[in-house]
Biopython code that builds the backbone (N, CA, C, O; Angstrom):
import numpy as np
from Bio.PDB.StructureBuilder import StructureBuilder

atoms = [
    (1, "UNK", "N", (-22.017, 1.930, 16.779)),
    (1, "UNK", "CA", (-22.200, 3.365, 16.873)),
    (1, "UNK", "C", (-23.648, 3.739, 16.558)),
    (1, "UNK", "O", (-24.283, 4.629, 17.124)),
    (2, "UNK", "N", (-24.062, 2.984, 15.632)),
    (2, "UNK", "CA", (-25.569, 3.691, 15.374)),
    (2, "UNK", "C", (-26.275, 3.084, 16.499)),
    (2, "UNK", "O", (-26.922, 3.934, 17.112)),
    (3, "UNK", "N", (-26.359, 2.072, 16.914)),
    (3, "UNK", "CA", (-27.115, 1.908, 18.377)),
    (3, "UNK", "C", (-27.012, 2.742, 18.993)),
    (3, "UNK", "O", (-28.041, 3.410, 19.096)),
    (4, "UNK", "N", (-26.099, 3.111, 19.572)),
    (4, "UNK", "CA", (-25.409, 4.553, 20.653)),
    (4, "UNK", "C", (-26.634, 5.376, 20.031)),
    (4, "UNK", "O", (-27.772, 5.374, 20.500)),
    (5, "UNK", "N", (-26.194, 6.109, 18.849)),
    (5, "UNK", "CA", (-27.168, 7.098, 18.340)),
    (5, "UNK", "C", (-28.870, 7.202, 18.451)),
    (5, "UNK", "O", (-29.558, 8.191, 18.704)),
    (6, "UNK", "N", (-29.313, 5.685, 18.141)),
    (6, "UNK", "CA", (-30.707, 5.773, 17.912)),
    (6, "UNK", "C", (-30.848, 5.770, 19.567)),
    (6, "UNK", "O", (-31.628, 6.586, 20.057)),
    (7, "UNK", "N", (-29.958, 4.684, 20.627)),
    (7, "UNK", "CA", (-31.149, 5.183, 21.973)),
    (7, "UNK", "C", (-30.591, 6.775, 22.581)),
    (7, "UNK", "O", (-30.950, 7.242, 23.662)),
    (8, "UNK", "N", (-29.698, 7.414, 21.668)),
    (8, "UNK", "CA", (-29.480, 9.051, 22.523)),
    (8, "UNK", "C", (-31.383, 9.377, 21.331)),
    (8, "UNK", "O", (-32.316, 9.614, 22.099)),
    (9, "UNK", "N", (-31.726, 9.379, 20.116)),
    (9, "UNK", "CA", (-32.664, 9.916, 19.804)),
    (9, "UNK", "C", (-34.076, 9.629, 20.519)),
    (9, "UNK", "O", (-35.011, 10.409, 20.701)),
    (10, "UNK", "N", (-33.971, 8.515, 20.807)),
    (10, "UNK", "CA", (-35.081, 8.341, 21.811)),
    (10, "UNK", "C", (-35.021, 9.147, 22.962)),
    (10, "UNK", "O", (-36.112, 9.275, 23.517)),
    (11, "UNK", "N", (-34.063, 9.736, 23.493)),
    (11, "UNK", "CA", (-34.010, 10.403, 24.450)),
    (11, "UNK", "C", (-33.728, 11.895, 24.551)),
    (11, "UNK", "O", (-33.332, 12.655, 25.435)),
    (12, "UNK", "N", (-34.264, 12.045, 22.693)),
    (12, "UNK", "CA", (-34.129, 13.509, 22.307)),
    (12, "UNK", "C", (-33.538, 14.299, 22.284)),
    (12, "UNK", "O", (-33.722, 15.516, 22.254)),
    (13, "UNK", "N", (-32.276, 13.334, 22.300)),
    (13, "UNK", "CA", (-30.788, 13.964, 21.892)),
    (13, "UNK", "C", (-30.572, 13.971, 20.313)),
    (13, "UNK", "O", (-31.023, 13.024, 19.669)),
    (14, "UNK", "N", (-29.764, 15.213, 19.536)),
    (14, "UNK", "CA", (-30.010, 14.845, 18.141)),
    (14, "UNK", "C", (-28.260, 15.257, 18.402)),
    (14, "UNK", "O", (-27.555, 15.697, 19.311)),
    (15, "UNK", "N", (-28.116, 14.797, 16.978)),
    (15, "UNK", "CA", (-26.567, 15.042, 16.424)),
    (15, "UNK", "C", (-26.192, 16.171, 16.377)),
    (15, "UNK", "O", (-26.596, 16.650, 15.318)),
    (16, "UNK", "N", (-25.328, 17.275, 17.250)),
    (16, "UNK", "CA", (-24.958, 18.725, 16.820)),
    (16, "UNK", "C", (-23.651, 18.653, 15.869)),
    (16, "UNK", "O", (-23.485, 19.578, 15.074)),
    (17, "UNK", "N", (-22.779, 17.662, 15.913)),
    (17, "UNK", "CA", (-21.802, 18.248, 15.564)),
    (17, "UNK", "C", (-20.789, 16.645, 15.347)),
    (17, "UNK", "O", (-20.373, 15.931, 16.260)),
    (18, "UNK", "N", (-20.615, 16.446, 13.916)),
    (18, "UNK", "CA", (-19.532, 15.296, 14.163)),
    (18, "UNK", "C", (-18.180, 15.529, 13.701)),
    (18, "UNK", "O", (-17.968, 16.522, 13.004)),
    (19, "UNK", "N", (-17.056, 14.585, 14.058)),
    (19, "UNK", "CA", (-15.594, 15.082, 13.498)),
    (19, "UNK", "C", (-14.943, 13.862, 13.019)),
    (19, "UNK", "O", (-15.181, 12.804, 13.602)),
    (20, "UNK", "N", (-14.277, 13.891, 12.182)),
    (20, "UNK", "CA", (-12.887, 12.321, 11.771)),
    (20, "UNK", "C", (-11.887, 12.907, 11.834)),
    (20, "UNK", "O", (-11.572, 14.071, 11.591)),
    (21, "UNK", "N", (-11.185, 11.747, 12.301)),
    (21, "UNK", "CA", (-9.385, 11.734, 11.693)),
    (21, "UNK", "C", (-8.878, 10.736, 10.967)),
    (21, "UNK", "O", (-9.139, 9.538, 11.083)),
    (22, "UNK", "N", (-8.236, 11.189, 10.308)),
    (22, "UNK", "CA", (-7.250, 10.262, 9.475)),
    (22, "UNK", "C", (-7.088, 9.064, 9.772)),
    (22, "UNK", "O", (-6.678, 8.293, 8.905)),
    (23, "UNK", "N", (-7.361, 8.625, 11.029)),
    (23, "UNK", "CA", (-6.754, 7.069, 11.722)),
    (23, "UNK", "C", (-7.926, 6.278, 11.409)),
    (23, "UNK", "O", (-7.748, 5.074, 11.224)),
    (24, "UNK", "N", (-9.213, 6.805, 11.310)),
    (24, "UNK", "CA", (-10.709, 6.120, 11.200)),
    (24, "UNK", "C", (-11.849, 6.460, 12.761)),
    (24, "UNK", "O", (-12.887, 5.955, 13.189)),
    (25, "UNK", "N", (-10.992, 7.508, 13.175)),
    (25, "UNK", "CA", (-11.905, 7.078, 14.957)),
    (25, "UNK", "C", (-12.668, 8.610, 13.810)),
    (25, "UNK", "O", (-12.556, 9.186, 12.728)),
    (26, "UNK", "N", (-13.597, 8.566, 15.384)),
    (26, "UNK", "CA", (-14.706, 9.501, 14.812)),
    (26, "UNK", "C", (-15.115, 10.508, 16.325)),
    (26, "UNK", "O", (-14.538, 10.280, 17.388)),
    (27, "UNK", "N", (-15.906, 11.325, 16.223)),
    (27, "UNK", "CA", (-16.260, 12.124, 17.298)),
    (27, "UNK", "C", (-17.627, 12.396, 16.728)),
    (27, "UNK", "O", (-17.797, 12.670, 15.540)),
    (28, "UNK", "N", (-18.739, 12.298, 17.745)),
    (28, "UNK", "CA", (-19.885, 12.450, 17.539)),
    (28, "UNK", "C", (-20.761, 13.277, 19.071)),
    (28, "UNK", "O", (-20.905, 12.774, 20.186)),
    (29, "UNK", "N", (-21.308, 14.927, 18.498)),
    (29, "UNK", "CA", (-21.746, 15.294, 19.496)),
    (29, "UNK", "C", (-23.415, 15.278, 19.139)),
    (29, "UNK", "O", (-24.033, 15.299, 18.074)),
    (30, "UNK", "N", (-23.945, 15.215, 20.963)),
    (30, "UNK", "CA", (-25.657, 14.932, 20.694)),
    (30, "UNK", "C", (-26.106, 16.089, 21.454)),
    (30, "UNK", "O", (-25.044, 16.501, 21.921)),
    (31, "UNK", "N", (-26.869, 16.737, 21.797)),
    (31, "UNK", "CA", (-27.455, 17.846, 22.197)),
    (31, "UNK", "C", (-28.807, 17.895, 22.433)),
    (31, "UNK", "O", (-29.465, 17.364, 21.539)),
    (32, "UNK", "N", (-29.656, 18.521, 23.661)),
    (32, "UNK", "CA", (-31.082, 18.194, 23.699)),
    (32, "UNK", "C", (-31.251, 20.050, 23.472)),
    (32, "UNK", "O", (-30.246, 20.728, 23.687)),
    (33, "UNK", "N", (-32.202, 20.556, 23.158)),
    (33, "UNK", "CA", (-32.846, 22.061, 22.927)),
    (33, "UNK", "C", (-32.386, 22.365, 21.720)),
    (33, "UNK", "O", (-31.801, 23.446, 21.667)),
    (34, "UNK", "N", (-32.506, 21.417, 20.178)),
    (34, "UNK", "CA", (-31.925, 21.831, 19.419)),
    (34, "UNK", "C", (-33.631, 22.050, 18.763)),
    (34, "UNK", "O", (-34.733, 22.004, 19.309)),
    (35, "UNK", "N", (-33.122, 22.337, 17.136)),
    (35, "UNK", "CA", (-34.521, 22.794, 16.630)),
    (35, "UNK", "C", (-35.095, 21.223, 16.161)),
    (35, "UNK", "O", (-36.274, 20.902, 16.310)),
    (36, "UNK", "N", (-33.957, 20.228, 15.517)),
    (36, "UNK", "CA", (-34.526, 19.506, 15.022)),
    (36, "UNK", "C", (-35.716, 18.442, 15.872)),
    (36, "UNK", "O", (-36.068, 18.297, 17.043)),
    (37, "UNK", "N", (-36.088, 17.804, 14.497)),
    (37, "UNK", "CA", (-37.185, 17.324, 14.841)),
    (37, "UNK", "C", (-37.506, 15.730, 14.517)),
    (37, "UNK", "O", (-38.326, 14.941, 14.985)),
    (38, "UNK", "N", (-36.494, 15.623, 13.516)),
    (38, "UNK", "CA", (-35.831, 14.624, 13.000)),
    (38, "UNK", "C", (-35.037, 14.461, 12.108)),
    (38, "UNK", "O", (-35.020, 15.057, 11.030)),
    (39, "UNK", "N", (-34.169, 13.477, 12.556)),
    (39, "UNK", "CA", (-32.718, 13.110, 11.735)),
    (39, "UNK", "C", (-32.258, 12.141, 10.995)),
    (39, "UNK", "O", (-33.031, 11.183, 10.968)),
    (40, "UNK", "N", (-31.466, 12.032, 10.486)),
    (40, "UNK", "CA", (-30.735, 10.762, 9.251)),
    (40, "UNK", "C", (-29.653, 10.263, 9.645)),
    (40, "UNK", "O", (-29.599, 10.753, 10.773)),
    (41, "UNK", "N", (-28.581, 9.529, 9.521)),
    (41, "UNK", "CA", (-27.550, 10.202, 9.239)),
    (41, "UNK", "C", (-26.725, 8.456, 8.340)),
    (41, "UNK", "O", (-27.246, 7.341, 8.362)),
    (42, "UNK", "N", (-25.688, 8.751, 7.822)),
    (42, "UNK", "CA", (-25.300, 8.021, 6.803)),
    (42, "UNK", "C", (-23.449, 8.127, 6.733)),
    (42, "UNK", "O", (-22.605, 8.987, 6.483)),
    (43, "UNK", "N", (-23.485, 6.925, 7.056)),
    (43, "UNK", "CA", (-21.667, 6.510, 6.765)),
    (43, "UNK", "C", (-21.736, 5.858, 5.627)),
    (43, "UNK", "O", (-22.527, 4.975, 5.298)),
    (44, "UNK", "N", (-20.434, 6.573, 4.745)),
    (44, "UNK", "CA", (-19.942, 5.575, 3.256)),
    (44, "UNK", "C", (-18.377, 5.475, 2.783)),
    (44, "UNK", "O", (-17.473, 6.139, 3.290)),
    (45, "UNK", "N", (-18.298, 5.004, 2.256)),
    (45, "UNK", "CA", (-16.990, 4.813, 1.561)),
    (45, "UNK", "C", (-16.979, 5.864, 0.599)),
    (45, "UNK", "O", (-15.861, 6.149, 0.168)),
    (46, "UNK", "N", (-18.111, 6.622, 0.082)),
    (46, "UNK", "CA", (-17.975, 7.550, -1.025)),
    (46, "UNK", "C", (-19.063, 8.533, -0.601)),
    (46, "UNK", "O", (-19.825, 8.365, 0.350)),
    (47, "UNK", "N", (-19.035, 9.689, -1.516)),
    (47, "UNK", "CA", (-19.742, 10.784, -0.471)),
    (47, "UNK", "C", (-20.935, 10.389, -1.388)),
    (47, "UNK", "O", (-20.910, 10.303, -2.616)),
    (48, "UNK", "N", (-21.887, 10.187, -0.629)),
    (48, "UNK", "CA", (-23.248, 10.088, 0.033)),
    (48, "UNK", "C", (-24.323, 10.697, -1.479)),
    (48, "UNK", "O", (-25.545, 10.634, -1.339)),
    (49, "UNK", "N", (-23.952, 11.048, -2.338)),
    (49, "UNK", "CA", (-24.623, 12.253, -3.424)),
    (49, "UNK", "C", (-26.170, 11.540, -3.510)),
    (49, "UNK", "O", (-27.077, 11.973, -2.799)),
    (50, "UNK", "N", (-26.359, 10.507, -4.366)),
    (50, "UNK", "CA", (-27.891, 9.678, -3.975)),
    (50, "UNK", "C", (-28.742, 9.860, -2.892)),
    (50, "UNK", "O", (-29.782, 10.497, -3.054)),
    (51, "UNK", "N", (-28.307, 9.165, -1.286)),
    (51, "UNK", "CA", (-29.364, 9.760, -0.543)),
    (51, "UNK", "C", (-29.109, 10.778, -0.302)),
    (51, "UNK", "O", (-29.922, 11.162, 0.538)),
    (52, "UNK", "N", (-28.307, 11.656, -0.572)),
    (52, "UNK", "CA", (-28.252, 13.413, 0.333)),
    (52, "UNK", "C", (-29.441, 14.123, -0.732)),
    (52, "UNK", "O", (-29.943, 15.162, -0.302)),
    (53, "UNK", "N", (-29.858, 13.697, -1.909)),
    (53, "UNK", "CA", (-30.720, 13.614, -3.138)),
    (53, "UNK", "C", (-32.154, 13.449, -2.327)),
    (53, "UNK", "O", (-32.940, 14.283, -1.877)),
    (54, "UNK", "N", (-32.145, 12.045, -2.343)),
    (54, "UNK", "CA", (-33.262, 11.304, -1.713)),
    (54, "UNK", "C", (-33.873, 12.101, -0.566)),
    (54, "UNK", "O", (-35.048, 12.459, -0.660)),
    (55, "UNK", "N", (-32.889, 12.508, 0.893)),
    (55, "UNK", "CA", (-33.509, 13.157, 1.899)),
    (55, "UNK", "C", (-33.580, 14.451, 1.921)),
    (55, "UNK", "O", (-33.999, 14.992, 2.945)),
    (56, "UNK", "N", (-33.181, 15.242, 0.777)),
    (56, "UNK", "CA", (-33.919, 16.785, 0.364)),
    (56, "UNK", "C", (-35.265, 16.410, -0.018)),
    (56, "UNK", "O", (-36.249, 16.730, 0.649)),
    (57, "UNK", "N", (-35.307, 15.820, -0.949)),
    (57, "UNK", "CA", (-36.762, 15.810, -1.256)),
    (57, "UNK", "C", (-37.855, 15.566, -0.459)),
    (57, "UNK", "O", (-38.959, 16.068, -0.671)),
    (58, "UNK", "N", (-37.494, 14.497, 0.839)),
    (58, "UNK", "CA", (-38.409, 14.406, 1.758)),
    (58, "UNK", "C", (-38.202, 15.101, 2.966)),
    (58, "UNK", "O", (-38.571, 14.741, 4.084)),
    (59, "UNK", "N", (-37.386, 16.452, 2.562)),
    (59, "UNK", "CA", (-37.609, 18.041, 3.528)),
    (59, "UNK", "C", (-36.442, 17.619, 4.690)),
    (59, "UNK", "O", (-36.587, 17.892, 5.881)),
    (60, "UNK", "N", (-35.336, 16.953, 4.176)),
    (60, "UNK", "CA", (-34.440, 17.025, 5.384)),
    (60, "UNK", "C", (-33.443, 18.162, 4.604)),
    (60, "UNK", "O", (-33.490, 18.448, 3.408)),
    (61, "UNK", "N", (-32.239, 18.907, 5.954)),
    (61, "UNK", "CA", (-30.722, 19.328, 5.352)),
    (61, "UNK", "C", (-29.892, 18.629, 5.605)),
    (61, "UNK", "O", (-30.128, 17.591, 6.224)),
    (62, "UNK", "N", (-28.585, 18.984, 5.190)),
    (62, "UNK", "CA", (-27.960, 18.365, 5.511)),
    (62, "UNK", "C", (-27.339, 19.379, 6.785)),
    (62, "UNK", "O", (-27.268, 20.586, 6.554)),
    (63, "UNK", "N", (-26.935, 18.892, 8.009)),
    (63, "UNK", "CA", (-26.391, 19.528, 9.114)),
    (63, "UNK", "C", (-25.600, 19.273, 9.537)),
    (63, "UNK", "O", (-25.214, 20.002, 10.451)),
    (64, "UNK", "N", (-24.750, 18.006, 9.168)),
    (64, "UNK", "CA", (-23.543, 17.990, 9.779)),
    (64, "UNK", "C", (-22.995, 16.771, 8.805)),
    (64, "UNK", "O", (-23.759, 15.866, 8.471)),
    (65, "UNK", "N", (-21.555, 16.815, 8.352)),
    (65, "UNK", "CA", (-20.730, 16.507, 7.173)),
    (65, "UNK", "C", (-19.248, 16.435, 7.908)),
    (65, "UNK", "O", (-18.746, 17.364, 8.540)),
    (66, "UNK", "N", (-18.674, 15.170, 7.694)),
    (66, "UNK", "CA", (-17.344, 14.749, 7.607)),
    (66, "UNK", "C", (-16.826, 13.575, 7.507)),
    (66, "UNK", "O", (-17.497, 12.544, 7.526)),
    (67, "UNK", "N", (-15.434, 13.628, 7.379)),
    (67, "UNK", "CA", (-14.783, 12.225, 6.932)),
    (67, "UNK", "C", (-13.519, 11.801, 8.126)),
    (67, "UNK", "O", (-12.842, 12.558, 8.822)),
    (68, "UNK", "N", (-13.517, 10.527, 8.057)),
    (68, "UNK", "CA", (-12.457, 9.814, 8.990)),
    (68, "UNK", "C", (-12.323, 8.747, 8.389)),
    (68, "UNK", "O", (-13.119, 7.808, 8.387)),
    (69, "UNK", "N", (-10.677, 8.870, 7.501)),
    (69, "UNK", "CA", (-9.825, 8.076, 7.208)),
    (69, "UNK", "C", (-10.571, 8.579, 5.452)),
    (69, "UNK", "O", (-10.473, 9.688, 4.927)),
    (70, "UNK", "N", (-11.195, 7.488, 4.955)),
    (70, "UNK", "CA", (-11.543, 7.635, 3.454)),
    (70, "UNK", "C", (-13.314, 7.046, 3.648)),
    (70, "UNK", "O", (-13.898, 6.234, 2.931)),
    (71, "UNK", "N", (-13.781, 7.692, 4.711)),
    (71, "UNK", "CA", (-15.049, 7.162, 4.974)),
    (71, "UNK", "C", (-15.606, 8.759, 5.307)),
    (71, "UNK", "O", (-14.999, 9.607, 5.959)),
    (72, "UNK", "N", (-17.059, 8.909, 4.601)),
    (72, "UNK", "CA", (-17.775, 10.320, 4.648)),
    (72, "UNK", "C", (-19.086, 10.344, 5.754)),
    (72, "UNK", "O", (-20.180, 9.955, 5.345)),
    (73, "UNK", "N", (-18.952, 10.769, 7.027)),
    (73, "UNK", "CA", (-20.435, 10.548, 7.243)),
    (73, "UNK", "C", (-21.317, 12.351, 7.049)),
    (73, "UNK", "O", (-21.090, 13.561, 7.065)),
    (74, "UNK", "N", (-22.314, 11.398, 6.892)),
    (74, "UNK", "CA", (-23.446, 12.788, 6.909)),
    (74, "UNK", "C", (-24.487, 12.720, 7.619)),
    (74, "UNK", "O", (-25.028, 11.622, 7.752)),
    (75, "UNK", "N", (-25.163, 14.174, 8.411)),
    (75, "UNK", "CA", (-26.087, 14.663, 8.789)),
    (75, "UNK", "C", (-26.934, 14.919, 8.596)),
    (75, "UNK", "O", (-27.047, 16.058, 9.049)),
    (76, "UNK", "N", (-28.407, 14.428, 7.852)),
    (76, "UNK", "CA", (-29.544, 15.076, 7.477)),
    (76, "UNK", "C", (-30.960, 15.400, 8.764)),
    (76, "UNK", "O", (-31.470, 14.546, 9.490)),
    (77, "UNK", "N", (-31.232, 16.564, 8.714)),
    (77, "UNK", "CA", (-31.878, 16.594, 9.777)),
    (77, "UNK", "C", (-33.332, 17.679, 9.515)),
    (77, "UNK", "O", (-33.168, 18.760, 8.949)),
    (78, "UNK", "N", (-34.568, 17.285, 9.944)),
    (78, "UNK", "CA", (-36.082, 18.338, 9.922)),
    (78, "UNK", "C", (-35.602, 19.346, 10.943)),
    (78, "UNK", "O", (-34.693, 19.298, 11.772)),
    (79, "UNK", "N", (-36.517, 20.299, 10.621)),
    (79, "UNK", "CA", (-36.574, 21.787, 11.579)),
    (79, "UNK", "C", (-35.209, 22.046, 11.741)),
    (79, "UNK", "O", (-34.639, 22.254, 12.812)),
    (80, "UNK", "N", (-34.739, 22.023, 10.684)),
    (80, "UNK", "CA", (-33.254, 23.178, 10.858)),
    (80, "UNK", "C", (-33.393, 23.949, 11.288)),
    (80, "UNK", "O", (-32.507, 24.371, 12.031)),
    (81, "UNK", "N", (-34.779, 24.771, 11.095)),
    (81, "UNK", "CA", (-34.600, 26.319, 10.880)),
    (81, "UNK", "C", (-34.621, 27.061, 9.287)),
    (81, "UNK", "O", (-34.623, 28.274, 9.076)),
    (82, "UNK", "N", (-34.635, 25.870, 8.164)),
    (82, "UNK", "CA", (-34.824, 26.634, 7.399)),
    (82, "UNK", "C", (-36.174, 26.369, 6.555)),
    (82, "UNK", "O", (-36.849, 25.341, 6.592)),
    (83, "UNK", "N", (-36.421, 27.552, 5.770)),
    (83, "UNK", "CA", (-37.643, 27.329, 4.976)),
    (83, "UNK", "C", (-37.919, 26.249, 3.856)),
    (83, "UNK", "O", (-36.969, 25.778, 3.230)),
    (84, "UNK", "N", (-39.159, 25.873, 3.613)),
    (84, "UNK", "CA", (-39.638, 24.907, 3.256)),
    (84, "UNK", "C", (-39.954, 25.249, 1.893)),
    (84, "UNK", "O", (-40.501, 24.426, 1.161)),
]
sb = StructureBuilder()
sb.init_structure("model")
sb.init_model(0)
sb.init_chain("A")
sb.init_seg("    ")
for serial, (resi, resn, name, xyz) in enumerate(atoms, 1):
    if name == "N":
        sb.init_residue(resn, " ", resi, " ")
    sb.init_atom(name, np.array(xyz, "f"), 0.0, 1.0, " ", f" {name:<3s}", serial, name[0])
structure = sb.get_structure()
């Protein structure tokens, strides 16, 4: 899956929107005309609190958050849109 992801970012697609279910599958949407500028993103067995820490400080948000099955992924992403 993260292969998938990094060659959609090369092609300046970023993450709009992800989803889980209970079973473990996942749904992941990519989008081009968004604001960002650059992105993160992070699957765990436990929610994420350390780097979601780590990539505020180096000016990311978090933009997109969820779980499938007992696994959390997260979204950190530049040029949200919000202030610095």
């Amino acid at each position: 899956m993260k292969e998938w992801i990094m060659e959609h970012w090369e092609k300046n697609y970023y993450i709009s929107a992800i989803a889980g279910a209970n079973n473990g599958s996942s749904l992941i949407v990519m989008s081009r005309g968004t604001s960002y500028t650059q992105q993160s993103c992070k699957a765990s067995d436990s929610f994420p609190f350390k780097w979601i820490n780590k990539k505020w400080k180096e000016g990311f948000y978090v933009t997109a958050m969820a779980t499938s099955g007992s696994r959390w992924g997260v979204v950190m992403s530049r040029g949200a849109g919000f202030p610095n």
